[in-house]
BAKE-848084 format. One record per residue (C-alpha): residue number from 1; x, y, z. Coordinates in Angstrom, 1 decimal. Layout:
BEGIN
<rec><n>NUM</n><xx>X</xx><yy>Y</yy><zz>Z</zz></rec>
...
***
This chain:
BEGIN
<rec><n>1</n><xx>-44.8</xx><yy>66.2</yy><zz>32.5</zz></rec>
<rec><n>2</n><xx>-44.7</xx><yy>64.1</yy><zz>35.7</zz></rec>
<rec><n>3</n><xx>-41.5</xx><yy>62.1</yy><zz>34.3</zz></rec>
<rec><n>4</n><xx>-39.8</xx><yy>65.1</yy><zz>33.0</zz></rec>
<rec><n>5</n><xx>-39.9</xx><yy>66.7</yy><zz>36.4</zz></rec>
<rec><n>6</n><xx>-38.7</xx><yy>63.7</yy><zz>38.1</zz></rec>
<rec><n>7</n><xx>-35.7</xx><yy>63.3</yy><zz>35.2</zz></rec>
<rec><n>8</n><xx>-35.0</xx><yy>67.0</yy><zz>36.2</zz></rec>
<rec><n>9</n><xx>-34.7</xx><yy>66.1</yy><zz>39.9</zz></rec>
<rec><n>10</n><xx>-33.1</xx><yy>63.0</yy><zz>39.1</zz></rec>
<rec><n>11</n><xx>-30.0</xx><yy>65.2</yy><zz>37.0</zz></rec>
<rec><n>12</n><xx>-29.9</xx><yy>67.9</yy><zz>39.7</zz></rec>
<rec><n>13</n><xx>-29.3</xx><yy>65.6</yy><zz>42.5</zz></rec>
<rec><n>14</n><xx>-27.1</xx><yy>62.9</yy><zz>41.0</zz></rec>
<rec><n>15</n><xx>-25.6</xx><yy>64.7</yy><zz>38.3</zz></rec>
<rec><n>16</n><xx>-23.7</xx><yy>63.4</yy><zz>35.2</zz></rec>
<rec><n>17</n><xx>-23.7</xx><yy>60.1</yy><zz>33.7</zz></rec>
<rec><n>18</n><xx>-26.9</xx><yy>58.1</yy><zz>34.9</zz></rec>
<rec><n>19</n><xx>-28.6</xx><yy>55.6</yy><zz>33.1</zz></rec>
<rec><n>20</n><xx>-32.5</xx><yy>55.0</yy><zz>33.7</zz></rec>
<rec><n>21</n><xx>-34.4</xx><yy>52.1</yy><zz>32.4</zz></rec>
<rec><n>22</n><xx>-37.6</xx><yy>52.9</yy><zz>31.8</zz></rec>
<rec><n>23</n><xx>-40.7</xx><yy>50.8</yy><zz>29.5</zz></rec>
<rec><n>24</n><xx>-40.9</xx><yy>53.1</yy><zz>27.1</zz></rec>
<rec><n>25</n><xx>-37.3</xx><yy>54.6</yy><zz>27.3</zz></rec>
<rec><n>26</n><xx>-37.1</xx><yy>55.0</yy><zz>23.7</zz></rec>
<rec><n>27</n><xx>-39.5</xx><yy>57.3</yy><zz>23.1</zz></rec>
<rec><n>28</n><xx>-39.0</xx><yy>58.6</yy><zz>26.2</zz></rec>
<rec><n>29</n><xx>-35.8</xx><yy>59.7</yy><zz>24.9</zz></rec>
<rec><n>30</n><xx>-37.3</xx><yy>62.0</yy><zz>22.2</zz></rec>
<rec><n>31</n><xx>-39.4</xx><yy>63.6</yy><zz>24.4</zz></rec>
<rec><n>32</n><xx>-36.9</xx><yy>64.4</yy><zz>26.7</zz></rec>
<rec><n>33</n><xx>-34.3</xx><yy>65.3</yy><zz>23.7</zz></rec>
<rec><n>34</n><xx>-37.4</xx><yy>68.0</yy><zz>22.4</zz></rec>
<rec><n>35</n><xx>-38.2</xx><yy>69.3</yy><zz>26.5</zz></rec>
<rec><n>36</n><xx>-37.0</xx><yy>71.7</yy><zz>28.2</zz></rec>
<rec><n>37</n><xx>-34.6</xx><yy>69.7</yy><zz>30.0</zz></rec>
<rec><n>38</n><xx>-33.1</xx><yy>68.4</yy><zz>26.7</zz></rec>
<rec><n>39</n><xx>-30.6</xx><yy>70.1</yy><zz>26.7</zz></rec>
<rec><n>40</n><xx>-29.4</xx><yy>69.6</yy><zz>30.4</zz></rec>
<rec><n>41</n><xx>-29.6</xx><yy>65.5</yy><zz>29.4</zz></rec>
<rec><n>42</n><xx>-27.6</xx><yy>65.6</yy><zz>27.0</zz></rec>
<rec><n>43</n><xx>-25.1</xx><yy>67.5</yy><zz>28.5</zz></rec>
<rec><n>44</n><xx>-24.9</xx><yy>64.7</yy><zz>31.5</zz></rec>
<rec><n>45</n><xx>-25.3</xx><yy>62.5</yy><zz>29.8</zz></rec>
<rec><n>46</n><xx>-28.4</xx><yy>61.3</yy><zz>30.7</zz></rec>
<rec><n>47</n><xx>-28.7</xx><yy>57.6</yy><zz>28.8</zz></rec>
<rec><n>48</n><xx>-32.3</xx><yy>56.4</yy><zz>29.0</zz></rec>
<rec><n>49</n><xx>-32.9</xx><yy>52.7</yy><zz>28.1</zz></rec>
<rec><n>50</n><xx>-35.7</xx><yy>50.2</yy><zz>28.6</zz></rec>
<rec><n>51</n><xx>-35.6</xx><yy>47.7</yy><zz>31.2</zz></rec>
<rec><n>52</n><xx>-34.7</xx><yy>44.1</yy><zz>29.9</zz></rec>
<rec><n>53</n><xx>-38.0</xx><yy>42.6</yy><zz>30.5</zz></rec>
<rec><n>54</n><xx>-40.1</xx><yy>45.3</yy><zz>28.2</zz></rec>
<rec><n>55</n><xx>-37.6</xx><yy>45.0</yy><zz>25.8</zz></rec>
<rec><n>56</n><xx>-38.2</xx><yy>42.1</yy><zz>24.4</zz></rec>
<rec><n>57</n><xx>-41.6</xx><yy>43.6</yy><zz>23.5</zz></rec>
<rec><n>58</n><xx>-39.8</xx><yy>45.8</yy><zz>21.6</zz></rec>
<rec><n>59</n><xx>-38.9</xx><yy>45.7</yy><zz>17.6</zz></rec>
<rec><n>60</n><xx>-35.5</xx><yy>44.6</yy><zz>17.0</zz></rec>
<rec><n>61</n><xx>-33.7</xx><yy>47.9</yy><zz>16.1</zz></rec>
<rec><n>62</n><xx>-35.3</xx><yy>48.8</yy><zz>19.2</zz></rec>
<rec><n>63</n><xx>-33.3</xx><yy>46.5</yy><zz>21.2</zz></rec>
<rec><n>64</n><xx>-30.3</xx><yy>46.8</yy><zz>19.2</zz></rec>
<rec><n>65</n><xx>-30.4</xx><yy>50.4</yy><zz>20.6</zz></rec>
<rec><n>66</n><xx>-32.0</xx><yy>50.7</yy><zz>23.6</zz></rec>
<rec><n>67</n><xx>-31.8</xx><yy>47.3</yy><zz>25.4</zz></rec>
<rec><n>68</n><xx>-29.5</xx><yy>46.8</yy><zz>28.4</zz></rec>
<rec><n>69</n><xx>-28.2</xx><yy>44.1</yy><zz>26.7</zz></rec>
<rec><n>70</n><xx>-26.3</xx><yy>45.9</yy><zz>24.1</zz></rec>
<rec><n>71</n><xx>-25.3</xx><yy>48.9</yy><zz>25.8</zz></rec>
<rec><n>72</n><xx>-22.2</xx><yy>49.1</yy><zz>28.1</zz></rec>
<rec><n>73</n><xx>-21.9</xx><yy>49.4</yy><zz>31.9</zz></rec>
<rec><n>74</n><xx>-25.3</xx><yy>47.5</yy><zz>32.5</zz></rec>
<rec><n>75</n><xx>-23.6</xx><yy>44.3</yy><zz>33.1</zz></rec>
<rec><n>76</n><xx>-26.4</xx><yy>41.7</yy><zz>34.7</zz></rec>
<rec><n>77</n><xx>-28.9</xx><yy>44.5</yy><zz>35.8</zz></rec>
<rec><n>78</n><xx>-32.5</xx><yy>44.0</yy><zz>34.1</zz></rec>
<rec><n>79</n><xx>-33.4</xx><yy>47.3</yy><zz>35.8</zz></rec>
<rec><n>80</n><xx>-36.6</xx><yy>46.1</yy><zz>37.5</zz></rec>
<rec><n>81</n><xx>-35.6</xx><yy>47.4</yy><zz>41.0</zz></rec>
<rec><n>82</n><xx>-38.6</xx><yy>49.6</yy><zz>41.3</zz></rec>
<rec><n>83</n><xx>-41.3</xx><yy>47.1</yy><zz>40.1</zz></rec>
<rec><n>84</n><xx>-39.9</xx><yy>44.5</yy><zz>42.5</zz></rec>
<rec><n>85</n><xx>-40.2</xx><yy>47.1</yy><zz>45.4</zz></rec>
<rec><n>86</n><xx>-43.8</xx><yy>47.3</yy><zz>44.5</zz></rec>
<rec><n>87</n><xx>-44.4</xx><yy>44.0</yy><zz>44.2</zz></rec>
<rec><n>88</n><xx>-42.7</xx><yy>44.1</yy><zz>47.8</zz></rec>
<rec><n>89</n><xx>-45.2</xx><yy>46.1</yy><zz>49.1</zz></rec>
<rec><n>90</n><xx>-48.4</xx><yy>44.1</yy><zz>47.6</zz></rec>
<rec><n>91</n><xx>-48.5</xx><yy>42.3</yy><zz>51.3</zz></rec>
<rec><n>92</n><xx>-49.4</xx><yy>45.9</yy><zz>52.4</zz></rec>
<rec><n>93</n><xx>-53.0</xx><yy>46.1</yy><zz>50.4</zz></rec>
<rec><n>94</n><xx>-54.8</xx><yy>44.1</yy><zz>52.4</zz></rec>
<rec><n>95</n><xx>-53.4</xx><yy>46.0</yy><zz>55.5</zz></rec>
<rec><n>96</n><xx>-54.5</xx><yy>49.5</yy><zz>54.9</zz></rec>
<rec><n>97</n><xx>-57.1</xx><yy>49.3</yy><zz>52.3</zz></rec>
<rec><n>98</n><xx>-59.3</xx><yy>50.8</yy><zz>54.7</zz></rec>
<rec><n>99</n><xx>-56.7</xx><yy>52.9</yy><zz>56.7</zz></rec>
<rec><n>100</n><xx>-57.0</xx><yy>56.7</yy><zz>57.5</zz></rec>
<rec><n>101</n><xx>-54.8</xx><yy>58.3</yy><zz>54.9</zz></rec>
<rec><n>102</n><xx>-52.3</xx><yy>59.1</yy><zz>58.1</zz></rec>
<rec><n>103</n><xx>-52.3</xx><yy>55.2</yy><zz>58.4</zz></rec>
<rec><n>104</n><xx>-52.0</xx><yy>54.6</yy><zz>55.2</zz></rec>
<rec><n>105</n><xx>-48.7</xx><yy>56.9</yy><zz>54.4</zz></rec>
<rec><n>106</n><xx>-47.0</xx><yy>55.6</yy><zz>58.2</zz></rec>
<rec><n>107</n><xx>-47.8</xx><yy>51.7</yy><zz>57.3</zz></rec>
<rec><n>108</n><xx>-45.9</xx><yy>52.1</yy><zz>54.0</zz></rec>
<rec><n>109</n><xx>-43.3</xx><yy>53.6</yy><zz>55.5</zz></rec>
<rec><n>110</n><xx>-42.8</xx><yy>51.0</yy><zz>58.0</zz></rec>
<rec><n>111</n><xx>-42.4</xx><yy>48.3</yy><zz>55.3</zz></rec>
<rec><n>112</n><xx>-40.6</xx><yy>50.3</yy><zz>53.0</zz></rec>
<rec><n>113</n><xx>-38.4</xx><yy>51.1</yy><zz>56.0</zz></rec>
<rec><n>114</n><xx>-38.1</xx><yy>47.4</yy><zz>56.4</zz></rec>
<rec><n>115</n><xx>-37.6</xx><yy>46.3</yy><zz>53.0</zz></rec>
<rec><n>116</n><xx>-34.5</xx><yy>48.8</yy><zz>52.8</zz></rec>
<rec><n>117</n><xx>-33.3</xx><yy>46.8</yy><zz>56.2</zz></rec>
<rec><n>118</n><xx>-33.6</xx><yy>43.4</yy><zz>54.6</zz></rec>
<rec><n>119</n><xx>-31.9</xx><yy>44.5</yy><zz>51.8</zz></rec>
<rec><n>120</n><xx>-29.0</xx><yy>46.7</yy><zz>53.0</zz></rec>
<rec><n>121</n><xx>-28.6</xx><yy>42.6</yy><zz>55.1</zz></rec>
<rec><n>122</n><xx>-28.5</xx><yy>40.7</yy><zz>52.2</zz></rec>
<rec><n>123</n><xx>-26.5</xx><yy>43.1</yy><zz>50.5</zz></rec>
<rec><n>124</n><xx>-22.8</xx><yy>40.8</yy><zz>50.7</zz></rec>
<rec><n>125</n><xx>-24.8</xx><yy>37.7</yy><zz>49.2</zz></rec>
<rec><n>126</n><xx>-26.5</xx><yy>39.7</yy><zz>46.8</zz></rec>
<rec><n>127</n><xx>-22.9</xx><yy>40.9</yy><zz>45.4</zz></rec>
<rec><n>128</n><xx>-21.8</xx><yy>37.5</yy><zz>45.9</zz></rec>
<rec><n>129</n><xx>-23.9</xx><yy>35.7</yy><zz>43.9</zz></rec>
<rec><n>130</n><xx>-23.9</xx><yy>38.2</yy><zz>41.2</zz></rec>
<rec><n>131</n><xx>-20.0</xx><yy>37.9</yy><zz>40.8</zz></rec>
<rec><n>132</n><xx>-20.6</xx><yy>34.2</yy><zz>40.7</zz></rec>
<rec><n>133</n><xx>-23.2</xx><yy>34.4</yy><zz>37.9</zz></rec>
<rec><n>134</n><xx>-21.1</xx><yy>36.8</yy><zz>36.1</zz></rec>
<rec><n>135</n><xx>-18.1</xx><yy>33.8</yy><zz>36.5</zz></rec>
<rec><n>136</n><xx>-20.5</xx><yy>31.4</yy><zz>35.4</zz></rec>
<rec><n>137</n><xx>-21.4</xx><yy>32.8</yy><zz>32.3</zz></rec>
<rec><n>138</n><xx>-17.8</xx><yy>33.6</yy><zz>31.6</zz></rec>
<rec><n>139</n><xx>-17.1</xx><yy>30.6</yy><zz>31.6</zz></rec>
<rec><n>140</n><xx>-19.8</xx><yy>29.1</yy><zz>30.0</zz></rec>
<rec><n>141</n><xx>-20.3</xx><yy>31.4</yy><zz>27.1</zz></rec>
<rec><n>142</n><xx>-16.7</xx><yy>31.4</yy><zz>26.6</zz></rec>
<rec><n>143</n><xx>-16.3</xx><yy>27.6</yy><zz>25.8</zz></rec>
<rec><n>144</n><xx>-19.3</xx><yy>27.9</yy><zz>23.3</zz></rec>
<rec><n>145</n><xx>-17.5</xx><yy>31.2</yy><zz>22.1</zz></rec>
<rec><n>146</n><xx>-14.3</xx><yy>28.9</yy><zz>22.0</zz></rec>
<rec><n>147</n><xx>-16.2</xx><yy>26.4</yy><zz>19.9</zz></rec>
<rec><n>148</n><xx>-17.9</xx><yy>28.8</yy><zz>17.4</zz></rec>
<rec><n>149</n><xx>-14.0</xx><yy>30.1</yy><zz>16.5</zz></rec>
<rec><n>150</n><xx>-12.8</xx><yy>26.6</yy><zz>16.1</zz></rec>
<rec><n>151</n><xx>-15.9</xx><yy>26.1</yy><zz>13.0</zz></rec>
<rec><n>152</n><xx>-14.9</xx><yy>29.4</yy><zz>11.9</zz></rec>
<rec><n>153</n><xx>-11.0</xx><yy>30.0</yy><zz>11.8</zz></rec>
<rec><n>154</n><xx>-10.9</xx><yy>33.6</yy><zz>10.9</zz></rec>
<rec><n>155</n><xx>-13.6</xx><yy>35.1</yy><zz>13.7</zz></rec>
<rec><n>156</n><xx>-12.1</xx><yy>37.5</yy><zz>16.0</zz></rec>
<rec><n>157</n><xx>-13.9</xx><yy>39.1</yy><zz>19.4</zz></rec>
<rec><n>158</n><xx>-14.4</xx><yy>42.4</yy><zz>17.6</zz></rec>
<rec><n>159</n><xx>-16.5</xx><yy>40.5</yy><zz>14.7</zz></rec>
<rec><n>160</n><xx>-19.1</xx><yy>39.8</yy><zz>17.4</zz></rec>
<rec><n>161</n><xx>-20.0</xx><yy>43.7</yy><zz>18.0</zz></rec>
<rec><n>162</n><xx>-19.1</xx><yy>44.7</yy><zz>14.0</zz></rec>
<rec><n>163</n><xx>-22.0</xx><yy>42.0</yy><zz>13.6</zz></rec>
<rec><n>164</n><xx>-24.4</xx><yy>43.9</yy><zz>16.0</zz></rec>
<rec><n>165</n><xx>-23.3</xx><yy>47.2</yy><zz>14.5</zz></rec>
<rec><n>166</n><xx>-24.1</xx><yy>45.8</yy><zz>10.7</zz></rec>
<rec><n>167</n><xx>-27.8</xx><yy>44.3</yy><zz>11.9</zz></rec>
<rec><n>168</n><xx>-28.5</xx><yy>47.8</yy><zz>12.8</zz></rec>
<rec><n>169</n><xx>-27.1</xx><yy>49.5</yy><zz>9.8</zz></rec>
<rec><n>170</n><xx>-29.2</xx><yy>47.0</yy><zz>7.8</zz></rec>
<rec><n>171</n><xx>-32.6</xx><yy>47.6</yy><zz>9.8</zz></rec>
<rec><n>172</n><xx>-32.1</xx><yy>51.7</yy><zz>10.0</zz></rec>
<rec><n>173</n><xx>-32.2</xx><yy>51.5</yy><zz>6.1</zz></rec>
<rec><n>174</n><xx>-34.9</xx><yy>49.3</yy><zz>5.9</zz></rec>
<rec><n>175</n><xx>-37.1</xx><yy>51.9</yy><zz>7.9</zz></rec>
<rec><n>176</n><xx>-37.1</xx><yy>53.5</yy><zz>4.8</zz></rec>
<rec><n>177</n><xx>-38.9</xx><yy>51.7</yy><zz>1.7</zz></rec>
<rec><n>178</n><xx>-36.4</xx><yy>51.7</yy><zz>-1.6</zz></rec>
<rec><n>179</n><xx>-37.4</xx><yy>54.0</yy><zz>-4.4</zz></rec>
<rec><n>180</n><xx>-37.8</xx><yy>50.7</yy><zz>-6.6</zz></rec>
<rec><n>181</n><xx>-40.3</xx><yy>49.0</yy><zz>-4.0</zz></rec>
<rec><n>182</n><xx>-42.4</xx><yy>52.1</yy><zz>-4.0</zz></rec>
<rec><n>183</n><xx>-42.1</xx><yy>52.5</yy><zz>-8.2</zz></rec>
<rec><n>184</n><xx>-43.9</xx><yy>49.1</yy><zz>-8.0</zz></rec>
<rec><n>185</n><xx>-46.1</xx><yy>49.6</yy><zz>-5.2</zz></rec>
<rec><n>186</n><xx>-47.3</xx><yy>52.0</yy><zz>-7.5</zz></rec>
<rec><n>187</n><xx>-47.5</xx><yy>50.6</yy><zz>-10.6</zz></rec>
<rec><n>188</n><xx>-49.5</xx><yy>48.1</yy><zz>-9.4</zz></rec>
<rec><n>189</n><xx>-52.1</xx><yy>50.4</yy><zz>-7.8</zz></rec>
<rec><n>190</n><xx>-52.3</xx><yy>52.4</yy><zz>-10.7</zz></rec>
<rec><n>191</n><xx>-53.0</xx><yy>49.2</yy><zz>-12.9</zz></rec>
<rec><n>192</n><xx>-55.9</xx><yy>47.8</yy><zz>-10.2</zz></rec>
<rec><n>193</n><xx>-57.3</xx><yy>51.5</yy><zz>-11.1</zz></rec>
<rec><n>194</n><xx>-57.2</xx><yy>50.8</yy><zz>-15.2</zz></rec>
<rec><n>195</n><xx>-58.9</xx><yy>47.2</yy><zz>-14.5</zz></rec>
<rec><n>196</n><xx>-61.3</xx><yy>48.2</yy><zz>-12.4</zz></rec>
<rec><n>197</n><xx>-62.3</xx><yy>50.9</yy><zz>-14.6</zz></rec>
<rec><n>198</n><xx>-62.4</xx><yy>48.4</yy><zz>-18.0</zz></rec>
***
């Protein structure tokens, strides 16, 4: 209920078109689809996805469909903000283990104050370096793209998403076992029955 509240909060303040990564965004997504706020997310357009690291724990038509990876306007974000803000503040533990809860709240505050500081600083490099990792693998991916078409005359740009939208056509009908695999499934069982009773 605690994430379904802060999803509410999250659409009231910021409004249409977020996208949240979250570990278990894809089931996330059904319970948010069957909540009361269902609705309201679909309406913004509220896309929930899991972040890149959990997703390759993930099945594959998981990933197909929920990793940040294969949906758009994600670019080079692995949305792990939030973890490496609390890995930022694992210094802190030592500090106020034993601090008055007063202490406790106003320490945290000065180095979360802080971290927002060193970060709002590094902000130009961090947008730098980005734009130059996206131009690296531009460029990079693109001679290896290059060299794939030369192999292969007739592949086009638009083959590389047709060939992620087959893979998950293919593995949405396999979650569902074919009427002949099941007619043997149970044949079989029902002749284990015969023998066992001979």
């Amino acid at each position: 209920k605690y994430g379904l509240a802060t999803l509410n909060e999250l659409l009231e303040v910021f409004g249409h078109d977020q996208a949240i990564g979250y570990n278990i965004g894809c089931s996330h997504k059904m319970t948010v689809a069957a909540s009361s706020i269902g609705e309201k997310a679909c309406s913004q357009r509220l896309q929930l996805v899991v972040n890149a690291f959990h997703g390759h724990a993930h099945n594959r038509l998981c990933q197909l469909v929920n990793h940040p990876l294969f949906c758009k306007g994600f670019g080079l974000e692995d949305l792990a903000t939030c973890e490496r803000i609390f890995s930022g503040t694992n210094p802190a533990t030592r500090l106020i283990r034993h601090a008055s809860y007063f202490h406790w709240l106003q320490f945290l505050d000065l180095q979360l104050d802080q971290w927002d500081k060193d970060r709002y600083l590094d902000l130009s490099n961090f947008l730098l370096n980005n734009y130059k990792q996206a131009l690296a693998i531009l460029l990079d991916y693109n001679c290896d793209v290059e060299a794939l078409k030369q192999t292969m005359p007739n592949l086009v740009d638009e083959d590389f998403v047709q060939w992620r939208e087959e893979e998950l056509e293919y593995l949405t009908k396999m979650q569902e076992q074919p009427e002949y695999d099941v007619q043997i499934i149970a044949y079989v069982e029902v002749l284990e029955a015969v023998r066992k009773t001979e």
